[in-house]
C-alpha atoms as a printed R data frame, in Angstrom:
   type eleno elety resid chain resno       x       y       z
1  ATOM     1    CA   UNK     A     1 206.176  96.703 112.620
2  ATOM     2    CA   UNK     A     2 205.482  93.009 111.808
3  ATOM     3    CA   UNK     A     3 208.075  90.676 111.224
4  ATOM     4    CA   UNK     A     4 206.583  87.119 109.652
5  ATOM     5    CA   UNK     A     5 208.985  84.680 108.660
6  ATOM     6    CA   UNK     A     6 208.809  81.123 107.555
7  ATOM     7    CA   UNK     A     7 206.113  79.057 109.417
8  ATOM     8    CA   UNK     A     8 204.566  82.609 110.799
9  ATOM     9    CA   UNK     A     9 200.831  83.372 110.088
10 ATOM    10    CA   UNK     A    10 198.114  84.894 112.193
11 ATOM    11    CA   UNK     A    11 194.911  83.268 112.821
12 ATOM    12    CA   UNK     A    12 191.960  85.094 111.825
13 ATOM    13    CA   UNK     A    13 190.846  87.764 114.189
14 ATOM    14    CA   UNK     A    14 189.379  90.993 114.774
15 ATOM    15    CA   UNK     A    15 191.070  94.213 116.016
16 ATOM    16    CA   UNK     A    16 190.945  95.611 119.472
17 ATOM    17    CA   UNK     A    17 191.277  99.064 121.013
18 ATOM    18    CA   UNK     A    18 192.381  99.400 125.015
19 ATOM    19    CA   UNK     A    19 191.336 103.124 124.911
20 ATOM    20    CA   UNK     A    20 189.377 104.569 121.914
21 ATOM    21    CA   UNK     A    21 187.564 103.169 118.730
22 ATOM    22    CA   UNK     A    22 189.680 103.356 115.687
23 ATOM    23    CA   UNK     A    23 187.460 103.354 112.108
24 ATOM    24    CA   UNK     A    24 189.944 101.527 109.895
25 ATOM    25    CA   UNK     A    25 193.264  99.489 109.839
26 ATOM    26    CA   UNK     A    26 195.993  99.989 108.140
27 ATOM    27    CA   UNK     A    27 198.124  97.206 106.732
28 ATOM    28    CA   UNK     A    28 201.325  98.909 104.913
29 ATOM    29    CA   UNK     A    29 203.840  96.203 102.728
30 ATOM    30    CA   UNK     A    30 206.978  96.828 103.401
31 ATOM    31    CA   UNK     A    31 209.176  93.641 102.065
32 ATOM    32    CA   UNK     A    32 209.209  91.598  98.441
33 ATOM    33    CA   UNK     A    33 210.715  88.532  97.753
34 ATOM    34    CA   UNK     A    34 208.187  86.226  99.965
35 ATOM    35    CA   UNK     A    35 205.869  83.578  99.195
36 ATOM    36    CA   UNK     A    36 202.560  83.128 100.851
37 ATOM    37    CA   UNK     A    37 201.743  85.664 103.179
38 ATOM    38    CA   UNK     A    38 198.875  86.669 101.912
39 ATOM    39    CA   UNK     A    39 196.538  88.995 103.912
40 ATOM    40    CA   UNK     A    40 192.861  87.250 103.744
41 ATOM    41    CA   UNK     A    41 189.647  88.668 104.831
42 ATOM    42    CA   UNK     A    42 187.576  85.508 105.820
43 ATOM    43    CA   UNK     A    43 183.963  87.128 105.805
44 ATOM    44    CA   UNK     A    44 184.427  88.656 102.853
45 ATOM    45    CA   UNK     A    45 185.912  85.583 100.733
46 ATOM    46    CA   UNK     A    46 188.936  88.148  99.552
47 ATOM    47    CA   UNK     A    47 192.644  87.686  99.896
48 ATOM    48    CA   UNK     A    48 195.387  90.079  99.103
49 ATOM    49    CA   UNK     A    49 198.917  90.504  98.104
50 ATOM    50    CA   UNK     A    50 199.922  93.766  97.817
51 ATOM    51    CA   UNK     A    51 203.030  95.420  96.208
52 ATOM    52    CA   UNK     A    52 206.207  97.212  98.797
53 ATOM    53    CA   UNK     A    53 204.639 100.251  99.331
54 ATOM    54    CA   UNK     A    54 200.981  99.636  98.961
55 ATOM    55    CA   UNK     A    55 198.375  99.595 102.057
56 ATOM    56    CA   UNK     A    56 195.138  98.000 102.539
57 ATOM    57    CA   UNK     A    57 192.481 100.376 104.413
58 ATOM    58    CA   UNK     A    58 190.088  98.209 105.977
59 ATOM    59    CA   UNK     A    59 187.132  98.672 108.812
60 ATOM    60    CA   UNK     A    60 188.349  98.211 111.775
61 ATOM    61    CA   UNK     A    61 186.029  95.318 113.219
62 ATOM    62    CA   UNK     A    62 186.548  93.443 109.983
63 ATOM    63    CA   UNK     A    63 187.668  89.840 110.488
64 ATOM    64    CA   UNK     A    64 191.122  89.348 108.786
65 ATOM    65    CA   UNK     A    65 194.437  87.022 109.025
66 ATOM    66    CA   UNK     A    66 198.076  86.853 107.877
67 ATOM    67    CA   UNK     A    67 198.556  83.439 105.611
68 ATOM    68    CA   UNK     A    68 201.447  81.734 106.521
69 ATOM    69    CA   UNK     A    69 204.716  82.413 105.115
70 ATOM    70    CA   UNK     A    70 206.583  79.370 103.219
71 ATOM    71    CA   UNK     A    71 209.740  80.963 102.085
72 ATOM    72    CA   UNK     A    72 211.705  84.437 102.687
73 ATOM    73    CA   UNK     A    73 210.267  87.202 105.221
74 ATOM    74    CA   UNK     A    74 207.055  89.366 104.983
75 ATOM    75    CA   UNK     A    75 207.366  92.748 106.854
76 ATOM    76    CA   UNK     A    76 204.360  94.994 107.296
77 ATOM    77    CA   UNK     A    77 203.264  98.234 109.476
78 ATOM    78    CA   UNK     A    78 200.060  98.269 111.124
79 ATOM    79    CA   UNK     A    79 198.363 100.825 112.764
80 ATOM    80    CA   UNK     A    80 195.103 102.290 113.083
81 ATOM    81    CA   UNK     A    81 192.981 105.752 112.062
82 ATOM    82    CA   UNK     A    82 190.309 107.255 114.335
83 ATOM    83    CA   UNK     A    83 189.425 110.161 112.255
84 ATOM    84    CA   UNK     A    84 190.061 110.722 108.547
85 ATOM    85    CA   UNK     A    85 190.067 113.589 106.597
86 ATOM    86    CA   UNK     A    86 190.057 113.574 103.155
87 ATOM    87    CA   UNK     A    87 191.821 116.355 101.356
88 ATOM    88    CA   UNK     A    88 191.420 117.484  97.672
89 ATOM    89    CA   UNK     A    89 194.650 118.883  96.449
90 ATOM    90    CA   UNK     A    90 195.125 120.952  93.176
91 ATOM    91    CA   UNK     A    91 198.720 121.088  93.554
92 ATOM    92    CA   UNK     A    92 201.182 118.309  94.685
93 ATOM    93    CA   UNK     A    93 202.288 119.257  97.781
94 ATOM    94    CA   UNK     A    94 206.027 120.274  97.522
95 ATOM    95    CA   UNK     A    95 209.024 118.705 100.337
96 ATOM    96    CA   UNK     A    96 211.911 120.617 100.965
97 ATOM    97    CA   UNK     A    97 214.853 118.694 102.373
């Protein structure tokens, strides 16, 4: 987890992996009531802002930053998938407890 409060940002940059190759990153939004923070994707001339509870799924050796953060405090997840499997579900899938 990813704290970024006012002031924080992280420069552009591209992922790296001590042991295996992930395929994508995962950016999940976790916090509301920020301004700026916006996730950018330099190379591809697109910057985000998603909702709490919305992820971007990226490539992993895409180059991205975190925009600075000019009032209140941005909290994200990130992690990374190897493999993914996509499943096609005809019924929700039912939790108990």
């Amino acid at each position: 987890m990813i704290r970024y409060g006012p002031g924080n940002s992280w420069a552009a940059h591209r992922n790296e992996a001590p042991l295996a190759e992930p395929r994508y990153g995962v950016i999940c939004y976790l916090s509301e009531g920020y301004r700026g923070g916006e996730t950018a994707f330099p190379g591809a001339a697109v910057t985000l802002r998603p909702a709490v509870g919305e992820a971007i799924v990226y490539p992993w050796t895409y180059e991205h930053e975190a925009q600075e953060v000019t009032e209140g405090e941005k909290v994200v997840l990130e992690c990374a998938l190897c493999e993914v499997t996509v499943l096609q579900l005809s019924e929700p899938l039912a939790v108990n407890g």
